[in-house]
N, C-alpha and C positions, 0 to 999 in steps of 0.2 A: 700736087699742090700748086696754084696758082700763085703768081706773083703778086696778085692783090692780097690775096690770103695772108700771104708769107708777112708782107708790110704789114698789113692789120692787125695781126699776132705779135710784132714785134712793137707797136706801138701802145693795143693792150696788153701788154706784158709791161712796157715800162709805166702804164698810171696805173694798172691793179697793183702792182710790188712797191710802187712809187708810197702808196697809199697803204699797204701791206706792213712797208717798216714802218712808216709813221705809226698806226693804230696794234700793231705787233697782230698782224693778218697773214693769210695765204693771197691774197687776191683772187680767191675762187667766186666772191661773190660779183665782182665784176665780173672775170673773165668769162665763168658760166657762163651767161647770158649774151656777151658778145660771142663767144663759140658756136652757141644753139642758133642766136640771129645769124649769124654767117651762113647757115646749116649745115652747119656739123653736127652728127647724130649725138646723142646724151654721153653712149657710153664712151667713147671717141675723145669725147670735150674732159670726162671726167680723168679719165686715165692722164691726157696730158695734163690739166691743170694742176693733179697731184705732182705728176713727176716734174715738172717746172719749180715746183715747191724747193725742191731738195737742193740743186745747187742755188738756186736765189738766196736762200736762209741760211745754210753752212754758214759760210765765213763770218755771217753778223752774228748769228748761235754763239758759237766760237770763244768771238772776240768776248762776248756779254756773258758768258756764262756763268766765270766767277762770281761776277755782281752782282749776282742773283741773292748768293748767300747760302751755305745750305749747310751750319752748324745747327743743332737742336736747335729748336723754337726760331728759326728764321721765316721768310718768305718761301722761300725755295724746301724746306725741310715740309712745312707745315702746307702748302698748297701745291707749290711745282711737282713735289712727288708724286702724290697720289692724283692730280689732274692727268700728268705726263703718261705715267704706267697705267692707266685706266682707261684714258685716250686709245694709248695702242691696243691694248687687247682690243677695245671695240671696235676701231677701224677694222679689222680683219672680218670682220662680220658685214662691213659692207658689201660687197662683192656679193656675198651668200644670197643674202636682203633682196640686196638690186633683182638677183635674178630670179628670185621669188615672188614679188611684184611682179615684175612681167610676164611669169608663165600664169601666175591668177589673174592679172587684169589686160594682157594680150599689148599695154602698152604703158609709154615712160610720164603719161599726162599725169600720174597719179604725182611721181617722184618729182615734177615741177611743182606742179601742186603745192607739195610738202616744202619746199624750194621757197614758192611764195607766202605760204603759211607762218614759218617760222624768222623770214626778214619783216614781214607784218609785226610777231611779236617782238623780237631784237628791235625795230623801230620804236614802239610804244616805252620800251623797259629805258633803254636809252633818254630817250625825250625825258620820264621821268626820276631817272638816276639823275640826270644832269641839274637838276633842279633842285639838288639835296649840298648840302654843305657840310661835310663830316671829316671830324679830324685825324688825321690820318700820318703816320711815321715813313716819311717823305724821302728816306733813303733806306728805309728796309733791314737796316743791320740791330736794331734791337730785338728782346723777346718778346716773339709772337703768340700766345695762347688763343689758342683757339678749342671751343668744347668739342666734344664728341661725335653730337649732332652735326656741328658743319664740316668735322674732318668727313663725315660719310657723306654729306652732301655735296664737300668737293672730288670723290671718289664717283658719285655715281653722276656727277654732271662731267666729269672725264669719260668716261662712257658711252652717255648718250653723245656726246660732242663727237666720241671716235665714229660709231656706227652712223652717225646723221654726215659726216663730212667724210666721211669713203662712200657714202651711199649717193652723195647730190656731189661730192666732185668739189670741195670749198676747206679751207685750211680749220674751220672750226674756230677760229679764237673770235670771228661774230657771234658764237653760239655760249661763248664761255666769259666771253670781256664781262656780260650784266653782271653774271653771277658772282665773277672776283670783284668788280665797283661795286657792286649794288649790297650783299651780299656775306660778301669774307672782307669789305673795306679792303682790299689792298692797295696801296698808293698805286698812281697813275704810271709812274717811272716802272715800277717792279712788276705792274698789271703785263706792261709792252712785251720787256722781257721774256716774263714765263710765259705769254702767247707765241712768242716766235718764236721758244723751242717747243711748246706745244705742235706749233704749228709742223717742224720738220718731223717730228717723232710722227706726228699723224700721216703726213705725207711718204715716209718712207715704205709704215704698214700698211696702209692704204693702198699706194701704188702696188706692192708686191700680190697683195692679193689678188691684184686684177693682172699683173704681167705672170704669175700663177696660173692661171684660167686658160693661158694661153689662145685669147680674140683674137677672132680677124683682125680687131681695129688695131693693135698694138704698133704695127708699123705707122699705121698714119698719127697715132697720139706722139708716137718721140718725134718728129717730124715737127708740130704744133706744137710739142713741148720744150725743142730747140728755137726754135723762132720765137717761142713767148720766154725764154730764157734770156735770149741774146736782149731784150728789151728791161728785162726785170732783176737781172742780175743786178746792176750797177744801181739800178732804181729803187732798191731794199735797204742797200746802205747807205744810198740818198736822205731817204725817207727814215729810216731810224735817227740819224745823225739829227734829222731836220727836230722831230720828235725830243731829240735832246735836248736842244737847243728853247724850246717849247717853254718844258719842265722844268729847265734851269732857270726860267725867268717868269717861273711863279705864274702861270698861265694855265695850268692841268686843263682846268675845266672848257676851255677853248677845246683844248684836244677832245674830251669827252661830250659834248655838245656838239661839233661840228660834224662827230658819227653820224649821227640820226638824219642828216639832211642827205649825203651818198646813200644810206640807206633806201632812203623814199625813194630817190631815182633808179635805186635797183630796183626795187617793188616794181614801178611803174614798165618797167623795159620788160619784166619775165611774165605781168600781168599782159602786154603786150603780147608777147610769144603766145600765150596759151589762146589766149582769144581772135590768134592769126591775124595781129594789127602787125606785121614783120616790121615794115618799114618807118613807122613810128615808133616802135621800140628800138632801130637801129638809132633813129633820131635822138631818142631819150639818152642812148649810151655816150651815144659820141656828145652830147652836151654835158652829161654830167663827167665825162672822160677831163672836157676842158673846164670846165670848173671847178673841178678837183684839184687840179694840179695848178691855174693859179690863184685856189683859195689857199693850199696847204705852204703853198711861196711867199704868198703875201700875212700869214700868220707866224711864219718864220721869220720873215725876214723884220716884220714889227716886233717881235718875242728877240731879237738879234739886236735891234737896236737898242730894245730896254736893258739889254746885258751892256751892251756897251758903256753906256750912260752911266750906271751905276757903277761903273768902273772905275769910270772917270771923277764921281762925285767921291770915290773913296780915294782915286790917288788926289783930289785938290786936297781931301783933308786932311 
C-alpha cells in the first residue's frame, strides 16, 4: 500500500464515519466509491469497509445502547429487534450472492449498478420523507404499537438491508433510515440509534462471511481497513455527539433533509465510475468529502448556539 493510499483512507475514513454518526451510517456509501475510484477492486473495498465498521461503532453502540429502550412496546423491542436479527442472518448471504453474480455475469459492473440503483432511490424517498411533518414521540420511552403488518415489514426490510450491504460493502442504515422515517415514524434521535447498531451487527456478519471464504484480498482489505479506522474511529463519536446536539435543539428535519444532498453526490461519483469518468468522480468525492464535514460543523454549531440561548433565557427567568 502506498502512502498516498494510506492518507486517503484515513482521511475518507474520518468524513464517511464523521457523517456515519451523525445520520447512524457505516460510511460505506462514501467510502465505496472513494475505494473503487482509488482502484481498489470491489471485493477488496467491500471486505475493509465492512471491517472498518466494527471498531468505529463499538464504543458509540455501547454507550447508546440503553437509550434505545427495549421494555415491551418500546423503539428498540418493536423495531430494533426484528431489523437487527433479520439484518444479520441476511448479511451472510452476501458473500454467497456476490459470487454468484460474478460466475453468471463474468463481472462486478452489475453489483455497481445495483450500488447506483438503490442510492437513486434512497435519494428520491429521502427528498420526499423530508418534506412530510408528522408527529412523532421525540425520546422513544413511551408505548409503541405497531400492527402486524409493519412488524413484518420491518423484519423483511432487515433482510434485504443485510444481503444488499454485505453484498455492495455499505453499513445499510442508507437502506433502512426511509423505511424507519418514512414508514414506522420513528423519531429522528432513536432512528440514529437503532442504525448504528444495525450498522455493527451487519458489519460483524458481513465481514465474517467474507474473512470465511478465505480471499486473496483479505490481507490487503484489514490493511484499508486499519487506515480507514485510524480516521473514522474518533470521527463516529464526533459525528454522533454532533447529531445530538442537532436533536436537542429541535432541528431533526435539518438532519433528515440535508441526507439527500450527500446522497446526490454519491450517485454522481459511482455514476462516474461506471461510465469510466475516474477522475471526475475522484473530483465529485473529494468535494462533497469537504462539504460535508463543513456543512455537518456549521449545522451543529448554529443547533449549539440555539441550545445555549435558551439556556440563558430560562436562567434570566
Amino acid at each position: 500500500m502506498t502512502l498516498t493510499l494510506a492518507i486517503c483512507c484515513i482521511l475518507t475514513g474520518f468524513c464517511a464515519m464523521l457523517s456515519g454518526g451523525f445520520w447512524g451510517l457505516g460510511g460505506g456509501w462514501l467510502i465505496m466509491p472513494a475505494l473503487l475510484l482509488a482502484g481498489v477492486d470491489i471485493e477488496t473495498a467491500i471486505v475493509a469497509s465492512l471491517l472498518q465498521m466494527i471498531p468505529c461503532t463499538l464504543p458509540t453502540v455501547i454507550r447508546q445502547f440503553p437509550a434505545i429502550g427495549w421494555q415491551s412496546g418500546s423503539w428498540g423491542y418493536a423495531v430494533a429487534l426484528p431489523v437487527c436479527c433479520f439484518s444479520f442472518i441476511g448479511s451472510l448471504a452476501g458473500k454467497p450472492l456476490g459470487d454468484l453474480l460474478l460466475s453468471l455475469f463474468g463481472s462486478r459492473k452489475l453489483q455497481e449498478a445495483l450500488y447506483l440503483f438503490i442510492m437513486a432511490l434512497i435519494f428520491l424517498e429521502t427528498v420526499r420523507s423530508s418534506r412530510k411533518t408528522v408527529l412523532r414521540n421525540e425520546h422513544g420511552n413511551g408505548i409503541i404499537k405497531l400492527d402486524g403488518r409493519k412488524k413484518w415489514f420491518a423484519a423483511i426490510s432487515g433482510i434485504i438491508t443485510g444481503v444488499i450491504s454485505s453484498l455492495l460493502g455499505i453499513g445499510g442504515g442508507s437502506l433502512v433510515r426511509p423505511v424507519m422515517k418514512s414508514f414506522l415514524k420513528v423519531p429522528e434521535k432513536i432512528t440514529a440509534m437503532i442504525l448504528r447498531l444495525s450498522v455493527l451487527i451487519v458489519a460483524i456478519s458481513g465481514s465474517a462471511s467474507y474473512l470465511a471464504g478465505k480471499t486473496d484480498s483479505v490481507k490487503s482489505s484489514l490493511w484499508l481497513a486499519l487506515y480507514l479506522t485510524i480516521g473514522g474511529l474518533p470521527a463516529f463519536a464526533l459525528g454522533a455527539r454532533m447529531h445530538s446536539i442537532v436533536t436537542s435543539a429541535g432541528d431533526d428535519s435539518t438532519a433528515d433533509s440535508s441526507f439527500a444532498l450527500f446522497i446526490f453526490f454519491v450517485f454522481l461519483s459511482v455514476l462516474c465510475k461506471i461510465t469510466d469518468y475516474i477522475m471526475t468522480g475522484r473530483i465529485i468525492i473529494i468535494i462533497s468529502g469537504i462539504l460535508l464535514i463543513a456543512y455537518l460543523m456549521a449545522v451543529t454549531r448554529k443547533s449549539g448556539i440555539k441550545l445555549k440561548t435558551a439556556v440563558l433565557q430560562k436562567t434570566e427567568m
